[in-house]
Structures are given as structure tokens and as C-alpha cells.
N, C-alpha and C positions, 0 to 999 in steps of 0.2 A: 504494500500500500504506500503510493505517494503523502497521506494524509498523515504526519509526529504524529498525532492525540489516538487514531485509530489505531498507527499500530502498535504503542504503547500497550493499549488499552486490553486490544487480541493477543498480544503477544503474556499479558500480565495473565489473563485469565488460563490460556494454554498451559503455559509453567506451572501454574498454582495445580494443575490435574496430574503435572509427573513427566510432561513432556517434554524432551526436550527443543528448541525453538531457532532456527534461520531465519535471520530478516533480511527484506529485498525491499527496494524503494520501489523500484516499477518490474513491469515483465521481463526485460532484458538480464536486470542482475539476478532478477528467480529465476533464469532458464538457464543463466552460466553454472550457481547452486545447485539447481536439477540434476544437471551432466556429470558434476563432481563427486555424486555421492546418494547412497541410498534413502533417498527420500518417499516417505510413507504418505505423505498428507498436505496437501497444497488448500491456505489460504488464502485469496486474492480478492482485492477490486476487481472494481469489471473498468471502470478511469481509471488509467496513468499512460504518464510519457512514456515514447519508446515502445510498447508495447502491451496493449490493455490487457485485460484478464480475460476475455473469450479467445483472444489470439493466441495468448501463452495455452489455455489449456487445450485450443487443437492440436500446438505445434507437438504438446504431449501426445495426445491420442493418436498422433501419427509417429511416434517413433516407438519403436519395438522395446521397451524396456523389460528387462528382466524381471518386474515385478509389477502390481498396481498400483499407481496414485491417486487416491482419492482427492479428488478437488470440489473446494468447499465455494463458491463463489458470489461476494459480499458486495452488496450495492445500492445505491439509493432509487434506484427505478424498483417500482413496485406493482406496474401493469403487468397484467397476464402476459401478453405480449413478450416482454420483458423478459420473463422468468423463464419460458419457453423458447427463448432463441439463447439464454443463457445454458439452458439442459442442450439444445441440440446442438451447441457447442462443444459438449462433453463435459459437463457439469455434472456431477452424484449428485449433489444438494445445489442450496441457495440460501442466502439472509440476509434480510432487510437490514439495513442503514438507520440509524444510529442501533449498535451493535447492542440485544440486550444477554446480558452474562448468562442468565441461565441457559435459554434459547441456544446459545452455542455452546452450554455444557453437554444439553441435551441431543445438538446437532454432531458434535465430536462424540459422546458415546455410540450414537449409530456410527459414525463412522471405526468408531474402533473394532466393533463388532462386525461388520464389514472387512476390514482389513484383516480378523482374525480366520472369519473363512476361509478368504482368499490366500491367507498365510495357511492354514490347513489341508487347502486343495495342494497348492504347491508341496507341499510335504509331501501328502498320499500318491501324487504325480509321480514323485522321488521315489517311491518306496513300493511303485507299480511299476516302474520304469528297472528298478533294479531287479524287481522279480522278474520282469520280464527278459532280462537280460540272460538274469542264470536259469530262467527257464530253456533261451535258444541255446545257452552254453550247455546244458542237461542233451536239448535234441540233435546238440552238434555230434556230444559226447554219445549218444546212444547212435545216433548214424553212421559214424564210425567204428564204433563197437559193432555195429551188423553186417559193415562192411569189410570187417580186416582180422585178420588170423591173430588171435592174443598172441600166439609164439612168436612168430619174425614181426611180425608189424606189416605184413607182406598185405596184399589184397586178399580175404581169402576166396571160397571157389564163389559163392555166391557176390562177390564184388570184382572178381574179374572176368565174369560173365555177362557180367552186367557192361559191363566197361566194354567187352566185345563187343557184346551187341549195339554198341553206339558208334566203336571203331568201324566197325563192318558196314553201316549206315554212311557214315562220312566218307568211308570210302569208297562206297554205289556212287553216292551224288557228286563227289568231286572226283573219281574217274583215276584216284592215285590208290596205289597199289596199298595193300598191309600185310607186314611178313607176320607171322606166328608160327613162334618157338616153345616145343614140347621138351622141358627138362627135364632129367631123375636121376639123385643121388646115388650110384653106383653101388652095391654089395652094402645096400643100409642094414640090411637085417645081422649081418656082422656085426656091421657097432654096433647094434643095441645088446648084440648076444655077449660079444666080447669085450664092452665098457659102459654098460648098462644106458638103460633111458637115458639118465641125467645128462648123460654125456653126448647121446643122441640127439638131443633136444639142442647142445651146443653147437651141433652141427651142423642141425636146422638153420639155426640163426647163421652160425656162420658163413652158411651157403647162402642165405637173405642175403646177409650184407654185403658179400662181393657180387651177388645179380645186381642190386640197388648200383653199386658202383664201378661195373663192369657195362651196365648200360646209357643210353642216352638219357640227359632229363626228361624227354616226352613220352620216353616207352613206357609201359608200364607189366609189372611185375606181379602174378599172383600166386598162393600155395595152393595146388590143384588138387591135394591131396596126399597125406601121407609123407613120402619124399619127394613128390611129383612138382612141378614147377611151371607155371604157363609163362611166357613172352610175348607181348604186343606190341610192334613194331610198326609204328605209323609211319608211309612213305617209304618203306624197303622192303626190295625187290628178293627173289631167293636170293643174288648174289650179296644184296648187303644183309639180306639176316644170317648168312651163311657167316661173314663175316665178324660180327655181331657176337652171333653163337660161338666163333671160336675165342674170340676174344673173352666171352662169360669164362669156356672151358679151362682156357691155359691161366684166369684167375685165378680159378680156384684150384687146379692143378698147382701152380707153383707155389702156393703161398702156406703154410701146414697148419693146421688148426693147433694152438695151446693148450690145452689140456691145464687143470688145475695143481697137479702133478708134476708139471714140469716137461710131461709128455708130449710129443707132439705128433697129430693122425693126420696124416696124407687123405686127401679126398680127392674122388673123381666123378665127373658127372658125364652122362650121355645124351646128346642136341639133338632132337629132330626139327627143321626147318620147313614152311612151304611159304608161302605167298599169294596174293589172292591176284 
């Protein structure tokens, strides 16, 4: 308010409720105050320089703030008229001029109760918005769980079937070829006879990890079953899944598996290749 005596007067009555108080002489220096800080409660003239009070509170309800401002908006026009271009302005309220104390005790407790809603929505927003987050992180988590072999992490048959079936799709429609590679761990029934599951299971994996990085990023890798190992070769011909394929084999041919023991087991695997 441009007017000493009124804002004294508003500003005396606000503080004596608990609140605490920003004064602005006209709309300009309340909108630089707005910007700066989170402000709950705007009251204004609807006169001053610079900037009146329906102006300041469009220039509100047109910017996106993080929270709501209740605007209280104070004036000596008391036509219906008046009061109504004052609300379609974005006014919450209104109050006549010369200012009476209760009236705006009574005017600011609506509004506090107002702002506690709105302060309550925003909460439950928060706290729907979270559940709904670890709800998708729960259905990402179970999507993958249905799609991927707990041992190696590998696809397993039901996720790299699936995955063919879309490979084989893409490659109807764009006209490029897909290799697909049948793999299987060589004399696996050995190791499990001769250095029990546990250690079978390390082998598993360790046949996962050098497909995973024996292949291209885009190929993709699943456990068929068992020892069995599928390959999906998007864009290669027999000659490059052949190639591909021997690459997987001499990985894991030359590199020996660790053992916990100290031991180390030689693996061999056998590639079938075609291409579509």
C-alpha cells in the first residue's frame, strides 16, 4: 500500500496474529519481494504507482509458482462492479477501505485455512508421487525378475524369446538379415559330477560373463536352458555370426575359470550358427 496510516495499521494487526510481515509501497517493490522468497499471503491496494493491485495479482496468477498465494485485495471502491473485476482479476477475497480489524482477522483466518489445505494437498501430492515412484521401481523390478535368469543375469528362455520375436519382426520389415547362435557348455554334466553344483553354477556365470563380453552391445544374450545359451545377432550374416561365434568360443577357451581353491577349470563350449 502506497497509503503510511494503512499500512501501519494492516501490517500492526497481521503481526499481533503470529505472522510474520513484508512491506511494499506499491506493486513493483511487492513483485520484486514475491520473486525473492516464499510468500504465502499477499495484501494489496487495488491504487498505487507503478503498479496497482489487480495488475500485481495477474502478473501472479500467471506465473507458475511453486506454491499458492493467497491474495487479499483492499480498496475503497465498494460497487458490485468493483468487487467483481477485483475477483476476476485473481483475487481469493476482498475488503473495504477504511480497514476494520476484526473483518481482517476474520478475513486472514479463512485464509489461513485455505493455505493449510493447499499446504496439505501439496504434501499428499508428495507422498502419492513417491509411492508412485517405488510402485514403477517395484514393476520395473518384477519385469525384470520375469524376464532374466537369477543365475547369470543373462535373459532367460522366456525373455529371449520374446526378444526374438521382435528381432525376427525388424528384421521382415527392414529387409536386414539376423544371425542366431545356439550355444552349450561342453561335458557340463562333468562338472557338476566332478566339482559339485556350487561350482557348476560358477561356471554358469562365468560363461554369462564372457558371452556378455565376447559380444556386441546390441546383440543380445539368453540362458536357453540348462547349459544351453541362445545368441541374437542383429545385422549378421552367417559369415559375421560365424565370426562372432568364434570369437564367444576362443573367450572362453583361453581364459580358465578360478575356482575358490585356487583351482582353475578349462571350459569349452560348442557354436551353432544360421542367419535369417
Amino acid at each position: 500500500d502506497d497509503d503510511p496510516l494503512t499500512r501501519h495499521t494492516v501490517c500492526e494487526i497481521v503481526r499481533t496474529l503470529g505472522y510474520p510481515v513484508l512491506v511494499a509501497v506499491d506493486g513493483l517493490e511487492a513483485w520484486e519481494i514475491i520473486q525473492s522468497g516464499e510468500i504465502s499471503l499477499l495484501i494489496t491496494d487495488w491504487q498505487m504507482p507503478g503498479m496497482d493491485g489487480p495488475s500485481l495479482i495477474q502478473r501472479i496468477r500467471a506465473t507458475p509458482f511453486p506454491h499458492y498465494i493467497f491474495c487479499l485485495l483492499l480498496t475503497v471502491r465498494d460497487q458490485q462492479v468493483d468487487r467483481i473485476a477485483g475477483l476476476d482479476a485473481g483475487a481469493d477475497d476482498y475488503l473495504a477501505k477504511p480497514v476494520s480489524p476484526d473483518e481482517l482477522r476474520a478475513r486472514l483466518a479463512a485464509a489461513a485455512r485455505v493455505l493449510q489445505l493447499e499446504q496439505d494437498l501439496r504434501a499428499a501430492n508428495t507422498r502419492l508421487k513417491a509411492f508412485a515412484d517405488q510402485l514403477q521401481l517395484f514393476a520395473n523390478q518384477l519385469q525384470h525378475q520375469v524376464a532374466h535368469d537369477p543365475l547369470t543375469g543373462l535373459l532367460n528362455r522366456y525373455g529371449i524369446t520374446r526378444q526374438a520375436a521382435l528381432e525376427l519382426n525388424r528384421a521382415e520389415h527392414t529387409g536386414q538379415p539376423l544371425g542366431i547362435g545356439m550355444l552349450d557348455l561342453d561335458h557340463f554334466k562333468q562338472v557338476n559330477d566332478l566339482h559339485g553344483h556350487v561350482v557348476g553354477d560358477l561356471a554358469l556365470r562365468y560363461v554369462a560373463g564372457q558371452l556378455r563380453h565376447a559380444v556386441r552391445p546390441y546383440d543380445h544374450v539368453g540362458r536357453w536352458g540348462g547349459e544351453e545359451f541362445l545368441l541374437l545377432l542383429p545385422g549378421a550374416t552367417v559369415d559375421t555370426a560365424c565370426t562372432i561365434a568364434d570369437r564367444v568360443r576362443l573367450s572362453i577357451a583361453e581364459h580358465a575359470l578360478i575356482l575358490p581353491a585356487q583351482q582353475q577349470l578349462s571350459l569349452r563350449v560348442s557354436i551353432g550358427v544360421t542367419s535369417t
